[in-house]
N, C-alpha and C positions, 0 to 999 in steps of 0.2 A: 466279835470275840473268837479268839482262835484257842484252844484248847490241847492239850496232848497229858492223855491218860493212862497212867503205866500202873498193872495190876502186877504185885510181886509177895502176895500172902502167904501163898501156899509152903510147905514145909520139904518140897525138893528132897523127894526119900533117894531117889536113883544116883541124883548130883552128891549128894551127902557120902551114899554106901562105896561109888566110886575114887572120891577123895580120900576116905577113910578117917575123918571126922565132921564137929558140928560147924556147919558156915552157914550164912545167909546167901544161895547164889547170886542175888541179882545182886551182890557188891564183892563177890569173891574176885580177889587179883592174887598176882605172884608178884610185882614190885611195883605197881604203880596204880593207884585208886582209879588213873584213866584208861586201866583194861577192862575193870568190871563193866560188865553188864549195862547197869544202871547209868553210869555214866557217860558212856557213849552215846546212848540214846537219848540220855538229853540235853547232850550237849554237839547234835547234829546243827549241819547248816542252814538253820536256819531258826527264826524263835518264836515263839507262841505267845499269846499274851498271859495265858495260865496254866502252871503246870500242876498235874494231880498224879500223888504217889497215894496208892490203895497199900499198905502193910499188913503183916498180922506175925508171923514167924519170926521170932528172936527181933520185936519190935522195938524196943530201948537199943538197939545196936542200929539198928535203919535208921532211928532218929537220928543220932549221935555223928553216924556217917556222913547223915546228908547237912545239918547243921554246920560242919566242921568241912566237907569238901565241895560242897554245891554253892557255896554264897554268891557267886555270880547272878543266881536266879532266885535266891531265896525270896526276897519280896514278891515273886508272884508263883509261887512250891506254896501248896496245901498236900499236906502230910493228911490222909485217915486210915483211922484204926480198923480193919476188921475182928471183931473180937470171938469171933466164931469161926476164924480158921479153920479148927483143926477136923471142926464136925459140919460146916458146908462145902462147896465144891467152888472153883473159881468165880461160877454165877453171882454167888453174893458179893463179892469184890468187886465185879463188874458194875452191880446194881446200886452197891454205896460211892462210886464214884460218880458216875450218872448223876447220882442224887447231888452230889456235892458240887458236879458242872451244872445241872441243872438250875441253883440257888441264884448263881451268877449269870444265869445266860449266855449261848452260847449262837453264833450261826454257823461253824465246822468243829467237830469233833474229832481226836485219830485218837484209836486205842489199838494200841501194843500190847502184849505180851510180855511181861519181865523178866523171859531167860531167851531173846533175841541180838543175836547180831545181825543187823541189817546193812546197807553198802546207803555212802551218805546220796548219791545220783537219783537211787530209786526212791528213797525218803525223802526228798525235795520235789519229787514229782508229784508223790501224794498230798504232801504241803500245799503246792501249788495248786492242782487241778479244781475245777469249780464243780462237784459233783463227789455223790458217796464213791465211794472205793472198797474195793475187795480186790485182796492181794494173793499170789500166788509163788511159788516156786519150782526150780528145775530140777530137785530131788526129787529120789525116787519115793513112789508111795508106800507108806510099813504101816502095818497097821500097830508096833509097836514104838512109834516116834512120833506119825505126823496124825495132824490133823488134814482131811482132806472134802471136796465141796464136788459135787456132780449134777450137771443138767436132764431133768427130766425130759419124757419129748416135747413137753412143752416150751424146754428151755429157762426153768424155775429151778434154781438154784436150792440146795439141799447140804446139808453139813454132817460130817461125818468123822467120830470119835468113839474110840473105845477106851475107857476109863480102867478096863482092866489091861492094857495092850496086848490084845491077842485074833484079833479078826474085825475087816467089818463086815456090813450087811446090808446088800443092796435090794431091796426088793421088789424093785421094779425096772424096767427098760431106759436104759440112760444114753445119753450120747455125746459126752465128756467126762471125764474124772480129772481134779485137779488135786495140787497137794498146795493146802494152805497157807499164805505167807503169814497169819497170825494175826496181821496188821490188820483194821479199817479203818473206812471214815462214814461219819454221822452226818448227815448237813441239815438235817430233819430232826429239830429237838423237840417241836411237839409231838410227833409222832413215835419219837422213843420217850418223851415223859410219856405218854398213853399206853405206851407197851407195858414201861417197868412198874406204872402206878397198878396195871391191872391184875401184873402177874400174880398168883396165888405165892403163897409163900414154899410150898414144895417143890415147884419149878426153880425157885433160886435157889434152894440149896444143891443142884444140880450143877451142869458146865455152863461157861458162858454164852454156848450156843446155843443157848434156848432163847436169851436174850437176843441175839445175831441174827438167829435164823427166824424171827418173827420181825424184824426190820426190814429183811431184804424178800421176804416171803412174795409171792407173787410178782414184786417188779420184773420190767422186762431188762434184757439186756442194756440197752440203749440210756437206762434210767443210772446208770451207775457206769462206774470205768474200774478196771481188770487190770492192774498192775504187776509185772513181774518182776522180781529182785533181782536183781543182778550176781548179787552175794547175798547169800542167807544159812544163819546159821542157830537151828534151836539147839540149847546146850543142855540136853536131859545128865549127861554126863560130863566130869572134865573130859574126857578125851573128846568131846564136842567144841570143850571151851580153846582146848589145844589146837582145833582147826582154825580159830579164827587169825591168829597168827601165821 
């Protein structure tokens, strides 16, 4: 069972203040349903046997959208509710999606991000590869856009986000810094049921990367494959969304 999980709850303040009114970004277009966001992404080349949309923000409009212009995949589209939005962090979308791949069984995971543009070459590689994945990009590192991942001297991988965008904080001896393509893959679903069953519940109302970085925590390099996008593009703003054109 192949899986692809797109988290799209959150309420997009920067995307919104930029546009100058109320949208949903992951389905925001200018003439055609097949620019948005959402739709791109899942309607890459290539298909999965189940796909999972995590919602929560102006949620009777996502339904309505995807209902009405996704019917090609609706028999295997599981829509879930986050209903705590506004007052947890990405983490808990992360963690009701999991739960909902979980139910079904899965032996590959890939979760995205719901304000990505991704290039279809690199996304078919991740598809394809027999092994978790962590992705990266050829942007530059901001501590007010990206997320970003560094190897200790160990070579143990480490994730790195500031929730207020304004610096990060390294506090030990590193010897790489990468800026993160958003994307991975899970291939290990007992050992992410084992994570998410164990977490306390104040860790999820955090980022997703509590959840992330306790997956890949100690593997070595060799254990997982490092994919770089070709085209990548996170849309915190339209004029991000305007790049992808």
């Amino acid at each position: 069972m192949k899986v692809l999980l797109i988290t799209a709850a959150g309420m997009s303040e920067r995307f919104r203040a930029s546009l100058g009114h109320e949208c949903l970004k992951c389905i925001y277009y200018k003439d055609s349903i097949e620019e948005s966001l959402l739709y791109r992404m899942l309607h890459q080349n290539v298909e999965f046997d189940r796909y999972i949309i995590v919602g929560g923000f102006r949620w009777e409009e996502l339904k309505e959208t995807v209902y009405t212009h996704f019917s090609r995949i609706l028999p295997k589209l599981v829509l879930v509710e986050n209903e705590r939005y506004c007052e947890y962090g990405s983490g808990y979308s992360l963690y009701l999606g999991l739960k909902e791949a979980a139910e079904a069984g899965y032996d590959e995971l890939v979760f995205a991000e719901g304000d990505l543009y991704v290039d279809s070459e690199s996304f078919q590689e991740i598809f394809w590869v027999d092994k978790d994945v962590v992705t990266c990009t050829r942007e530059r590192i901001q501590a007010d856009s990206s997320v970003a991942f560094y190897y200790d001297k160990k070579r143990c991988i480490h994730y790195l986000y500031d929730t207020g965008h304004q610096a990060f904080m390294i506090k030990e001896p590193f010897v790489g810094i990468f800026n993160s393509g958003q994307v991975w893959k899970f291939k290990d679903q007992e050992k992410m049921d084992a994570i998410i069953s164990s977490m306390p519940e104040e860790e999820l109302q955090g980022t997703n990367l509590a959840i992330i970085q306790k997956y890949f925590s100690g593997m070595s390099e060799g254990q997982y494959k490092i994919i770089e996008f070709n085209k990548w593009v996170n849309c915190n703003t339209i004029y991000d969304f305007y790049k992808i054109k």
